[in-house]
N, C-alpha and C positions, 0 to 999 in steps of 0.2 A: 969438105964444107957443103958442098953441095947436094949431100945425102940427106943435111937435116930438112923436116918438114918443116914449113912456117906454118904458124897459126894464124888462120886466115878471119881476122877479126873485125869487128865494125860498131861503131858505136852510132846507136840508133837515138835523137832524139825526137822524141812525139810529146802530143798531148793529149788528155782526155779530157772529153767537154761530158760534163752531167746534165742530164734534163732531170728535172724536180718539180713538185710543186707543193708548195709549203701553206695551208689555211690559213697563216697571219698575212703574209707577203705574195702569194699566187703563183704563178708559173715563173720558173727560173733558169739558171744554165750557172754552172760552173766550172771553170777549165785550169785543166791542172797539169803542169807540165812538166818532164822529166825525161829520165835518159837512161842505158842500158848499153852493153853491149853484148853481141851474140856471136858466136863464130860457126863454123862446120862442125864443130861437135855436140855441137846441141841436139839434144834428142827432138826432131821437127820432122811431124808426117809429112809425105809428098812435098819434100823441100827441094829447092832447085838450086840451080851452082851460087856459090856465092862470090861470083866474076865481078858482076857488077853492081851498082847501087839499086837498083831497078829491081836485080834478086834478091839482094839484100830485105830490101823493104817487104814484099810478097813474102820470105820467107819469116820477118818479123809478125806481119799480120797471121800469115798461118798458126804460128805459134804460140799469140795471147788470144787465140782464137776459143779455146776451150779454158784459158786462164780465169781463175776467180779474180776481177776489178782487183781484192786489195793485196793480188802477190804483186799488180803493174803499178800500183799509185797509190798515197797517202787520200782513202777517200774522204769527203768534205765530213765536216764537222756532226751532222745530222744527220748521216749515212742511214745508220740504224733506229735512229729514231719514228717510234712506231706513227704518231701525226703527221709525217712527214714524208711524201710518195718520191720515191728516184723513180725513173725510167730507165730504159738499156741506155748505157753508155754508147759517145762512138771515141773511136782514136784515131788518131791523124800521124801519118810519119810528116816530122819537120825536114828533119837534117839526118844523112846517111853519111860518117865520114868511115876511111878505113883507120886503122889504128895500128 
């Protein structure tokens, strides 16, 4: 029993805040929240152990790093709506539990 490997799992939850600015309404922010989990087998450059919550996190951030916004989140309603400006996103890790 002791041969098998555990999968060494975590579920990440974050959020992402949008800066926008919209010509009806002006500058805005909209935050969106959700959850994921990631383990050692994910394909993640220069990713670190994932011992602890600390790595955990660092190696989620590395990874939605070169991510397109809508593979991490349901984006806001007027995403693409061409009179309407987004800004770069940021994300925030909330909560690192293991799984």
């Amino acid at each position: 029993m002791s041969d098998l490997k555990k999968n060494n799992s975590w579920l990440v939850r974050y959020e992402v805040t949008f800066y926008g600015n919209n010509p009806e309404r002006g500058s805005f922010r909209e935050v969106k929240e959700d959850s994921i989990i990631i383990s050692e087998d994910m394909d993640i450059k220069n990713k670190v152990s994932f011992d602890t919550k600390d790595n955990v996190e660092i190696n989620f951030l590395l990874w939605v790093d070169k991510l397109p916004i809508e593979k991490l989140t349901k984006v806001p309603h007027d995403y693409n709506e061409p009179t309407v400006r987004y800004d770069e996103e940021s994300i925030e890790v909330l909560l690192v539990t293991r799984v």
